[in-house]
N, C-alpha and C positions, 0 to 999 in steps of 0.2 A: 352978672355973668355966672352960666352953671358952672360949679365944677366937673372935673371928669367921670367923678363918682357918682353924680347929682344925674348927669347925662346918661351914663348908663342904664341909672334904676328906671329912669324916666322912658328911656328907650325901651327895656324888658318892659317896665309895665304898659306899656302901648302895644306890646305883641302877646298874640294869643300865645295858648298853650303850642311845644312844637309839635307837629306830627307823633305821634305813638306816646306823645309825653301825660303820663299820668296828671291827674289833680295834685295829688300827693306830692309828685315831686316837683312841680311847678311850683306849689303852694312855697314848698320849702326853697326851691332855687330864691324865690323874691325875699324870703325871710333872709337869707344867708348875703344876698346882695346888700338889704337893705341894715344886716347887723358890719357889714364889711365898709360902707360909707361911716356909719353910726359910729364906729369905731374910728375916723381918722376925724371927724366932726361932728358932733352931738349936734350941732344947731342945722346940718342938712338937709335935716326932714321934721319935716312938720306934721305933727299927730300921725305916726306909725303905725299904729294899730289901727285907724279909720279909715287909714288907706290902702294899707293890707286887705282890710277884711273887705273893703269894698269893689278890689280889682281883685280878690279871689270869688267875690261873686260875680261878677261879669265874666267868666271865663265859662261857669255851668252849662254844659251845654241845652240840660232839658229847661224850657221856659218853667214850664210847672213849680219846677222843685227851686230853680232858683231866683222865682217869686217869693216862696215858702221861706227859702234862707232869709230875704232880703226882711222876710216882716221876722223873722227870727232876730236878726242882728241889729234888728229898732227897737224891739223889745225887750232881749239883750247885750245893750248897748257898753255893759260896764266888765265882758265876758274878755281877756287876755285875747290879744288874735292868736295866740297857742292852745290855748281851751276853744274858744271859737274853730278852727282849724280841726282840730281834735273831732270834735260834735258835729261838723261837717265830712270829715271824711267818714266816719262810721258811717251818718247819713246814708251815704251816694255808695258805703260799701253793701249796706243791707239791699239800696233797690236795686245795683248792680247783680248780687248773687238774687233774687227776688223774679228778675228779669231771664235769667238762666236756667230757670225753675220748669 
């Protein structure tokens, strides 16, 4: 049986980003979740970082770029989901302003 904190993250990570909700702060909502179980149970989640980084790329909305991430984070597999995160959101900040050009 989950626990309640197990339930939760599980929940968040099954829902998209909210309406008007940034990457960034999405990104960070699931970190802050997933350090807030990690904290009442180390053994709650299994491989953190690979499941982070992998339902922050299902969220991209443009197919293009979050192909690009997805061969990015195979090839740097050994990258913190904080670094990772980091080199993602400059990413999506560059073709954001890029795109208002």
């Amino acid at each position: 049986k989950m626990s309640l904190q197990a339930q939760k993250l599980s929940a968040r990570c099954n829902n998209d980003q909210k309406q008007g909700e940034s990457l960034q702060n999405y990104s960070l909502s699931l970190i802050k979740l997933l350090n807030k179980i990690l904290s009442k149970n180390e053994k709650a989640v299994f491989n953190f970082d690979e499941m982070l980084k992998d339902r922050f790329i299902e969220v991209i909305c443009d197919s293009s770029l979050r192909r690009e991430i997805r061969r990015f984070s195979f090839e740097e597999n050994s990258l913190s989901v904080g670094d990772f995160r980091q080199i993602i959101l400059h990413w999506t900040e560059i073709i954001r302003l890029s795109l208002s050009l």
